[in-house]
N, C-alpha and C positions, 0 to 999 in steps of 0.2 A: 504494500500500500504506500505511495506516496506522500509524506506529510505536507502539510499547507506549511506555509510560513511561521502562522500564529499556531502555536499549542492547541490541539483539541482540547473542548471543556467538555466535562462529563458534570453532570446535576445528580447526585440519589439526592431523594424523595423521599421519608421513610418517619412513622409515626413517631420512633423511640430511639435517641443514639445508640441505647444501650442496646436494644435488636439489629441495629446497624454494624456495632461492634463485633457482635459476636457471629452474622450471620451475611455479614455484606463487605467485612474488610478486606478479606483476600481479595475479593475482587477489587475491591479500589486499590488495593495496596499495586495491583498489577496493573493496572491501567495508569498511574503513577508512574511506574517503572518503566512502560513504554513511550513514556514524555508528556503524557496526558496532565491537564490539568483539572482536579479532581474537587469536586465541593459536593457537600451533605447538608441537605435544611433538615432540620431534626428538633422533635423536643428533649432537651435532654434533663428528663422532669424528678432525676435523682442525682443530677449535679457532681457524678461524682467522675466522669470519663472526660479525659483532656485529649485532647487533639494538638498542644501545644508543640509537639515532640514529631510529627506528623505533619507529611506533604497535603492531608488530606484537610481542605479552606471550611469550617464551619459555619453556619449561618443557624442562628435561632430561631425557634417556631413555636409558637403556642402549644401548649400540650394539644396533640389531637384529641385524645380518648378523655380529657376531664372533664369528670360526670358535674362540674358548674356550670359549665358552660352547653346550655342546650344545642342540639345538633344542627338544626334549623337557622340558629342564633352565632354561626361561627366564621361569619363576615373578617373579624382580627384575622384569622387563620387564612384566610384568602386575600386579604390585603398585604399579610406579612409574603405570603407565597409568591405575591407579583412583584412584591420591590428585588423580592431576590432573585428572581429569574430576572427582571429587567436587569439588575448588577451583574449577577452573573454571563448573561447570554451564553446560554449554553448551546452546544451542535449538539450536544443529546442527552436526555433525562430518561434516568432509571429510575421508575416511581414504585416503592414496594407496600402493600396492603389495601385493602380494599379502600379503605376509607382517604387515604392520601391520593388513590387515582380517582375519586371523585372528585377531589378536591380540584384535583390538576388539570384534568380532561375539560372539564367545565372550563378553567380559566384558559386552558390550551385551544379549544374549538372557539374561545372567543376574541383573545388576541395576540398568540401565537404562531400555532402551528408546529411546534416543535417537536424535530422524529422523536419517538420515547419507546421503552423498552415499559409494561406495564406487569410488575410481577405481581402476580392474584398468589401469595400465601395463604393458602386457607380463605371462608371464609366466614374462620369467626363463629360466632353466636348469631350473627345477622340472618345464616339462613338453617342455624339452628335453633336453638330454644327462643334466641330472641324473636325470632323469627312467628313462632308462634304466638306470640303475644303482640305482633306490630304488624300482621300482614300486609295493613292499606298502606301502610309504610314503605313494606319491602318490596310493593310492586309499584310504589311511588318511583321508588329508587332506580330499582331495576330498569325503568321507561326513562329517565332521566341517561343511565348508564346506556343506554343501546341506540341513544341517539349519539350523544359525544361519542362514541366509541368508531361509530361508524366516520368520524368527517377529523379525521388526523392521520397520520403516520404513525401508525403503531401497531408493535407485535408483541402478542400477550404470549406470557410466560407462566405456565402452571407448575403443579409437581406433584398433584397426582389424578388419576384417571378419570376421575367422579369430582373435579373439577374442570379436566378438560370439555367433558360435556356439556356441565353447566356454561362455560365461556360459549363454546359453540354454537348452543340455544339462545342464549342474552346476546350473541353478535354473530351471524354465523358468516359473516364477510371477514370476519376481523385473522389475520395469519394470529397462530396459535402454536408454539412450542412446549413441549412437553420435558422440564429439565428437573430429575428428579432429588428435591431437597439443595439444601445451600452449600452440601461437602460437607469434607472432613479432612484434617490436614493429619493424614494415615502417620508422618513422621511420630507428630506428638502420642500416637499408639503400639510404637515396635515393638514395643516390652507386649503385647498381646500376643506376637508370636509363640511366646515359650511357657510364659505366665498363666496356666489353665486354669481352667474352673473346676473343683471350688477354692474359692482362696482364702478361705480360713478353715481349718481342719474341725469340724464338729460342728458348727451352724452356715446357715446361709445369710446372706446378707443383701435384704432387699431396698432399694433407692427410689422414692419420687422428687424428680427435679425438675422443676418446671414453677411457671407463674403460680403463686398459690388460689386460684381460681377455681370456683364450685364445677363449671364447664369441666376443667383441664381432669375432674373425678380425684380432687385432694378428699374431700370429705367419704370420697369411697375406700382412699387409701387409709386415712385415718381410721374406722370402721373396722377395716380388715383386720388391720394391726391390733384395735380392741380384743376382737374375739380372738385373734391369734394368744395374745397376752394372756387368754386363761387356759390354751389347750397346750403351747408348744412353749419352753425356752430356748431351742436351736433356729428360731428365726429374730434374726433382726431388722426392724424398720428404721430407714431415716428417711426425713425430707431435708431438702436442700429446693430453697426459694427465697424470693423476699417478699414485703407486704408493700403491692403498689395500692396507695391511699388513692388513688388517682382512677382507679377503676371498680367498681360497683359491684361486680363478680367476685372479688378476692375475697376471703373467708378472716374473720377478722381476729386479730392477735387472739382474744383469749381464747378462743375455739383452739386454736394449737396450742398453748398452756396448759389448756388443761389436757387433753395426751399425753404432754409429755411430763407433765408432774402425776399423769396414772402410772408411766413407765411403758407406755405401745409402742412410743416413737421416740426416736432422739430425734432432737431440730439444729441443723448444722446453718440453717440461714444463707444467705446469696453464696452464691460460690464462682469467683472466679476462674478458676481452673479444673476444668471438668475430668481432664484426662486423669488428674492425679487425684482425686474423689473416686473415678470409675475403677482404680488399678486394685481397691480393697471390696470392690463390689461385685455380687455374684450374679443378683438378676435385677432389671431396670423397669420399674412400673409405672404405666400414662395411662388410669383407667379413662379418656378422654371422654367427651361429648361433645367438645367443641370442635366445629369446621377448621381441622386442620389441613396446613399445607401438607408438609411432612415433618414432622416437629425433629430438629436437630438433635436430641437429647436421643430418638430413638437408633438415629444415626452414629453416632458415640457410642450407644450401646455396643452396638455392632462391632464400631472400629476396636474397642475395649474387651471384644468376646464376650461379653453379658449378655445374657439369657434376657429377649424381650418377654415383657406379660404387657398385651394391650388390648384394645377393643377393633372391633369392628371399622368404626367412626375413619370418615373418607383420611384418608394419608397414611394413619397410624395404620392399619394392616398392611401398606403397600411398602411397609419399612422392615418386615421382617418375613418369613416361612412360616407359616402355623402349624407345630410339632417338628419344625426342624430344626431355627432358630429361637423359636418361643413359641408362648402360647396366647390363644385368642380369650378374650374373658370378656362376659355381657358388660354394657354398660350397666351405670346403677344397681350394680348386685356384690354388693363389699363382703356378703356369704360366700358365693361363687369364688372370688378375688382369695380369699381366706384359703378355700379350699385347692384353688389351684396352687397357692404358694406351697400349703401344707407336701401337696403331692410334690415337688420340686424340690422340695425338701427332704422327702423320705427316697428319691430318687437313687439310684447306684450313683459313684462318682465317675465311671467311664462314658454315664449316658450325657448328664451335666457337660463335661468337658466336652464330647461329640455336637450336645448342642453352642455351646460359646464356639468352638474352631466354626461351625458351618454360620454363624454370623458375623465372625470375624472373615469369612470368605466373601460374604456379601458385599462388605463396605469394600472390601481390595478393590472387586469387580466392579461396583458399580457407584460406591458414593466417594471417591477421591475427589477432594477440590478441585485438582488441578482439568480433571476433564469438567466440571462445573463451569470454570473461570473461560476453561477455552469454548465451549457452547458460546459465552455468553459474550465470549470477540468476536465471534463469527457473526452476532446478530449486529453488535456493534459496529461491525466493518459492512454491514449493508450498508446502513444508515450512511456512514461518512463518506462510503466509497460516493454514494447516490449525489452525495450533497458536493464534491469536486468536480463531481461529472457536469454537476450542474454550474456550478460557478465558472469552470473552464467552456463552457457553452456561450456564457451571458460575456464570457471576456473579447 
């Protein structure tokens, strides 16, 4: 590809730095490394991730997701979006979650036009349970989303199946990529090579980590771990999350207090480093309900040989084997959850190990960053190649 003069600008888009960090940085960090000039509008509504040390230019955003600020009512968040795309001028925006490509689509079909890359993670409660409860809403939205969708340059990017078809039906003009999950940077995992399951000699040790959200199935996890706590001492439960005040969903402090002053759960709280949390852990549980993309934690599992336990719910099945790398459990049934942990437990330890190696095969094969990163130049270099072709025309 031939570069222009001026630095390619790339725009993410993206509701949370902190989902940015963890879910979107290789890819900026590499886009970066190719001379690109790389900016993030972002809320970064726990103030605790700096960018100061970093090629990658930050721009401040109102929280998207806080529950003050009603949905309808979030004009700031769309006027802060346009001063920064006008400062920025970006040649291409990578806008990630539902709620920030409405935001953007809307202001893009009205005084833009700018190619964008539109990544649908999941979506959400919006055409889950919230869903239920807002229908005139969700087809409000829906009709809003399938008109902008149609009148821009832009290629939606999914990541898993039973979202590819929902895009298809909300736009069925619209190009649609199917790139499964955000990676996994397999280096931070070697030690999974050798390091089998189980990894502590005489219990299992079970992990939910994740947003602590009633969707995400914390309170099923919680539950499990209850009745576990009168039948078995050879399993152990942690959670690993933090409590975003900022969303409406999340289960509030004393609900996990009290667990963990009964003794069900220990609570290790946010965890920055996931690989070295997952290297003592033997199975990784997201009883989800929420519209997930493909949640990264179940990808980790993987890269770390841990044993998935998940539901059904769109992404989380498409992240593991059921009975080969893990196992499937109803939503909303913390009996069910109980009982499959117990069996997992009482398991041989050659079966265990056989299941962690064939998950740790999965991620080799197919969730590595690095073919992540390269999918998502390849969509990138449409875009820019389109847009020299075109400048060298009008020259």
């Amino acid at each position: 590809m031939v570069q222009s003069e001026r630095p390619i600008k790339i725009l993410f888009i993206v509701n949370s730095l902190r989902f940015f960090m963890s879910h979107r940085s290789a890819l900026a960090n590499s886009c970066s490394r190719q001379g690109w000039e790389v900016h993030v509008a972002a809320a970064d509504e726990f103030g605790e991730f700096s960018l100061k040390d970093s090629d990658v230019k930050f721009h401040s955003v109102e929280a998207f997701r806080s529950k003050q600020i009603p949905f309808f009512s979030r004009i700031q968040i769309l006027v802060q979006l346009f001063k920064i795309i006008m400062t920025v001028r970006p040649n291409v925006c990578h806008v990630v979650t539902l709620e920030a490509i409405f935001f953007f689509t809307i202001l893009n079909v009205i005084f833009f036009r700018i190619p964008s890359v539109l990544a649908f993670a999941g979506f959400g409660r919006f055409f889950t349970t919230f869903a239920e409860k807002n229908r005139s809403l969700q087809k409000l939205l829906e009709s809003v989303l399938s008109v902008v969708l149609r009148r821009g340059r832009y290629i939606a990017v999914v990541q898993n199946k039973s979202d590819l078809a929902h895009i298809k039906k909300l736009a069925p003009r619209l190009p649609v990529e199917l790139i499964r999950g955000s990676g996994v940077n397999l280096r931070q995992f070697a030690w999974a090579d050798y390091e089998v399951l189980p990894r502590s000699f005489g219990e299992l040790k079970v992990l939910f980590a994740s947003r602590l959200m009633v969707t995400k199935g914390i309170l099923d996890f919680l539950a499990a771990a209850s009745i576990l706590m009168q039948k078995r001492t050879d399993i152990r439960m942690f959670v690993a999350g933090s409590f975003d005040t900022n969303n409406d969903d999340v289960i509030p402090n004393e609900t996990m207090a009290r667990y963990v002053d009964s003794g069900a759960v220990e609570y290790i709280g946010f965890c920055s480093c996931i690989p070295d949390l997952l290297r003592g852990i033997d199975v990784v549980c997201l009883p989800s309900v929420y519209g997930e993309g493909m949640p990264k934690v179940l990808l980790e599992a993987a890269a770390a040989g841990c044993i998935v336990v998940s539901t059904s719910t769109s992404g989380c099945a498409e992240a593991f084997i059921p009975g080969i790398s893990g196992v499937l459990v109803p939503p909303n049934r913390p009996d069910k959850l109980a009982e499959i942990l117990q069996k997992l437990a009482s398991m041989p330890v050659d079966r265990l190990s056989e299941m962690g190696r064939a998950g740790r095969a999965i991620a080799v094969s197919e969730f590595d960053v690095s073919l992540v990163v390269k999918k998502h130049f390849e969509i990138y270099r449409r875009f820019v190649d389109d847009e020299e072709r075109i400048d060298n025309l009008r020259r």
